[in-house]
C-alpha positions as CSV (number, residue, x, y, z in Angstrom):
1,X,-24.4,7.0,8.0
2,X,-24.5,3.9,9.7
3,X,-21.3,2.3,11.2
4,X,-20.9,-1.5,11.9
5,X,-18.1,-2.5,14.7
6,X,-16.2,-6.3,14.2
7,X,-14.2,-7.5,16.6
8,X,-11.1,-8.9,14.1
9,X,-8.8,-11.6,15.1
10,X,-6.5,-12.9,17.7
11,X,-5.7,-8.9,19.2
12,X,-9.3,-8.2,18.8
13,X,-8.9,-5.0,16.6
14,X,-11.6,-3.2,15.7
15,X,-13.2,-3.6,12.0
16,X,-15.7,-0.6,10.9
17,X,-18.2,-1.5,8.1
18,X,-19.3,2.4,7.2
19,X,-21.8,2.7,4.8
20,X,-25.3,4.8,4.1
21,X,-25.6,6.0,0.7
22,X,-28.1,5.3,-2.0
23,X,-26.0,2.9,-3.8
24,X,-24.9,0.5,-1.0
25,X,-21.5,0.8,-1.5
26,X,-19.2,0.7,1.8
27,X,-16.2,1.8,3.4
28,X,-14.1,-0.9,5.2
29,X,-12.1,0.1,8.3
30,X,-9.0,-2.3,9.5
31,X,-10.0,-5.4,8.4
32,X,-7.8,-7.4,10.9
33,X,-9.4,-11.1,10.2
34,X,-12.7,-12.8,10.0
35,X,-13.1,-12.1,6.9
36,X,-16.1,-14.5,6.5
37,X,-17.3,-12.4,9.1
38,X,-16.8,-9.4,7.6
39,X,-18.2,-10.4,4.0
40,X,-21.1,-12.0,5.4
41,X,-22.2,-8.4,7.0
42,X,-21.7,-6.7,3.5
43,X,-24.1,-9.6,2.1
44,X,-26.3,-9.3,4.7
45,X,-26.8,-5.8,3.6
46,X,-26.4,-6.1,0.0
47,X,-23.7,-3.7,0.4
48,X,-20.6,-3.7,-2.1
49,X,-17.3,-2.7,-0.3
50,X,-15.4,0.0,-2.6
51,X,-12.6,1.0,-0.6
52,X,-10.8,-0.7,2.1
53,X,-8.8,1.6,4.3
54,X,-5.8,0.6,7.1
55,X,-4.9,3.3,9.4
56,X,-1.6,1.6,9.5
57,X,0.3,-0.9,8.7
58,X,0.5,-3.4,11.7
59,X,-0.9,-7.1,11.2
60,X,-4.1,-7.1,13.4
61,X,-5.2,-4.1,11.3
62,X,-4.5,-6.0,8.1
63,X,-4.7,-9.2,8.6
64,X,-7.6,-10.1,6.2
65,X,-7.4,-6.6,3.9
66,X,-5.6,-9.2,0.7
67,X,-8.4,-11.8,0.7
68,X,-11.3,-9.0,1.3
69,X,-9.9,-7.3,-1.4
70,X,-9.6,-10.2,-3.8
71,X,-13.4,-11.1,-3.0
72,X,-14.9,-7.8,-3.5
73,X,-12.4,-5.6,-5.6
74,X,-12.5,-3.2,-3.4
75,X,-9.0,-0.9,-3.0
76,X,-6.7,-0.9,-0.4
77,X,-5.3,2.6,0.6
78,X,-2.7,3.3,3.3
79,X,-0.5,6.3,4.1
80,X,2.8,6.7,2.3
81,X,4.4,6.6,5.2
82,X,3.4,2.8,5.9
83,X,2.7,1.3,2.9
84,X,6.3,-0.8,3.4
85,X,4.9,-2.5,6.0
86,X,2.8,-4.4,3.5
87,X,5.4,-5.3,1.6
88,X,7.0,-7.0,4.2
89,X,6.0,-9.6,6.8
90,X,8.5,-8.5,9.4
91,X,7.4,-5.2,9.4
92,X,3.8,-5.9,10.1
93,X,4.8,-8.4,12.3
94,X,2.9,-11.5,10.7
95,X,6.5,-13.2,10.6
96,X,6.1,-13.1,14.2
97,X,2.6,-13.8,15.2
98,X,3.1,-18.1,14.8
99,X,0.6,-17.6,11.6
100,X,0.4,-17.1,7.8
101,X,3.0,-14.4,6.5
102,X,1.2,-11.5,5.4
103,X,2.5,-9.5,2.2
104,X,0.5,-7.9,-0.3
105,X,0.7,-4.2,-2.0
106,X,-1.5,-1.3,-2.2
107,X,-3.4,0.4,-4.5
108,X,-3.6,3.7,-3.7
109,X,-1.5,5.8,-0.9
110,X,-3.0,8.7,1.5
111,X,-1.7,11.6,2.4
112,X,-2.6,14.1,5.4
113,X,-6.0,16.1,4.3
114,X,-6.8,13.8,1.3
115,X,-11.2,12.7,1.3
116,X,-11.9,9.5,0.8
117,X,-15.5,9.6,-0.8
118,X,-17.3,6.3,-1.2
119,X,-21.3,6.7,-1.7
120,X,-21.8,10.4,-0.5
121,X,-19.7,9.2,2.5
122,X,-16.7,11.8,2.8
123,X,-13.8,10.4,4.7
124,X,-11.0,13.3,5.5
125,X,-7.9,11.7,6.6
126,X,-5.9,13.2,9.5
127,X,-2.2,12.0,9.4
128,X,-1.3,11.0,13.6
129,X,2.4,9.5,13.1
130,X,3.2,8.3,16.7
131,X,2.4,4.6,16.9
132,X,3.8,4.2,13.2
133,X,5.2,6.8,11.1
134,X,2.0,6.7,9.0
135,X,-0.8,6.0,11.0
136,X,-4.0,7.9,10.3
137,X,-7.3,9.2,12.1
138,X,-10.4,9.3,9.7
139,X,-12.9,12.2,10.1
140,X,-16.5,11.5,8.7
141,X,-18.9,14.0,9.9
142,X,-19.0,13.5,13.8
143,X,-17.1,10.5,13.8
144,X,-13.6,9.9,14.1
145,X,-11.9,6.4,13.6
146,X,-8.6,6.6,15.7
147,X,-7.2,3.5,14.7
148,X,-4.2,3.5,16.9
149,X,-3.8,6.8,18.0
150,X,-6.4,7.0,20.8
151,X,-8.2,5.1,22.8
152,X,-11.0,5.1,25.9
153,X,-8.6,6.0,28.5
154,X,-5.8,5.4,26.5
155,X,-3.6,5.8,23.4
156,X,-1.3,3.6,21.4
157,X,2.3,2.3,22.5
158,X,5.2,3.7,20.7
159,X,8.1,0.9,21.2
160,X,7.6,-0.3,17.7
161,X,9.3,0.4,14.4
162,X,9.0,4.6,14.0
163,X,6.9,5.1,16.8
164,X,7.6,7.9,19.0
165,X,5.6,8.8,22.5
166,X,6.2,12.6,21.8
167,X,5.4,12.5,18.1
168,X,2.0,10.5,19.0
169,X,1.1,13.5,22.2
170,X,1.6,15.9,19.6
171,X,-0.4,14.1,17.0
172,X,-3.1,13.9,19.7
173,X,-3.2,17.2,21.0
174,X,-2.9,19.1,18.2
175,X,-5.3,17.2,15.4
176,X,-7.5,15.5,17.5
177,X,-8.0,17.7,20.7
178,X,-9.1,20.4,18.2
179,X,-12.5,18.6,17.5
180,X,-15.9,19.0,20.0
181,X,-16.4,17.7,23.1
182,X,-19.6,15.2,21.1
183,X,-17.3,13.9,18.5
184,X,-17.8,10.4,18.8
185,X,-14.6,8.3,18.5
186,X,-14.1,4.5,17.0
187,X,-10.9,3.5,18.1
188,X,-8.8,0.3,17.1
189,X,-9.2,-1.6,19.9
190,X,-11.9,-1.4,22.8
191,X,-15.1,0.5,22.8
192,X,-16.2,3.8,21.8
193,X,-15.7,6.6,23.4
194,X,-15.8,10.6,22.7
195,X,-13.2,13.5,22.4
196,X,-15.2,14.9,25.5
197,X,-14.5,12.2,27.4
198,X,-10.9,11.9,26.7
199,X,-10.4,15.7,27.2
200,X,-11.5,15.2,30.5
201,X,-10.1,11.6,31.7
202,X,-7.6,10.4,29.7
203,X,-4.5,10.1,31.8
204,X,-2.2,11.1,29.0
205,X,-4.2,14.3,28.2
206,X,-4.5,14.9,31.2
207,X,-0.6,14.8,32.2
208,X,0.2,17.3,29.0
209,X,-2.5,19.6,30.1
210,X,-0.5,20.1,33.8
């Protein structure tokens, strides 16, 4: 499996191209802008994007996920729980950002435990409502994306629409603090990091472990 990092976009979200497989199809991550970017590391690679994946439904993690999808035909899959933010530029905040409204549906909606398979690429979503009432985690082998949920010495704020600080600890602590100390994690915004690392440094672990 190899996985690709992007920078996306004015709040610098991360993109993950994740791809592998004998018929170089991909898995796109958060495709928060740069689209050009973006498609011109899938031609690079010859690689065909299949599905296109938002761990929820705020703009910098959507922000190019209509026009990706419109140049490659790849799906666009979300959580139930966050799918209206798609719908609706206020609620991803576009409206907001001084730049083009952003409004589009989805075609296909997650749930907690579904797999996401693209090219012998298994992708086991982990629902972590907290930052948005459906944001998710995805677990490929010993990787996790952690879109908004977690990051290197940090996790996600929770003072916008559904989030909740206890509901996002919980989400933490009980679905993600569960996996092994190497579990590398690819979080939404910043660098990498590992669930090793957080268990040991994270300030907001660390303050629910006292």
């Amino acid at each position: 499996m190899q996985i690709e990092r992007l920078v996306t976009g004015i709040y610098a979200a991360n993109c993950y191209i994740v791809h592998g497989g004998e018929l170089n199809e991909a898995m796109v991550v958060d495709p928060g802008g740069n689209v050009k970017d973006i498609v011109g590391y899938l031609q690079k690679r010859k690689l065909k994007a299949k599905k296109i994946v938002l761990t929820h439904g705020h703009l910098d993690h959507i922000g190019a996920a209509e026009e990706l999808r419109r140049i490659t035909n790849a799906e666009i899959l979300i959580h139930k729980k966050d799918a209206y933010m798609l719908h609706d530029a206020e609620r991803n905040m576009s409206a907001m950002s001084g730049g083009d409204n952003i409004s589009f549906h989805e075609d296909g909606l997650l749930k907690d435990g579904d797999t996401i398979r693209v090219d012998g690429i298994n992708a086991v979503v982990i629902h972590t409502p907290g930052h948005s009432a459906g944001g998710i985690c995805l677990k490929i082998e010993d990787a996790l994306f952690s879109g908004d949920t977690l990051f290197r010495g940090s996790i996600g704020r929770t003072d916008l629409d559904k989030g909740s600080m206890g509901t996002l600890m919980s989400s933490i602590m009980d679905k993600l603090m569960i996996f092994p100390d190497d579990t590398r994690v690819f979080p939404g915004h910043g660098p990498e990091t590992t669930i090793g690392i957080e268990r040991k440094s994270n300030p907001f672990i660390l303050q629910m472990r006292k």
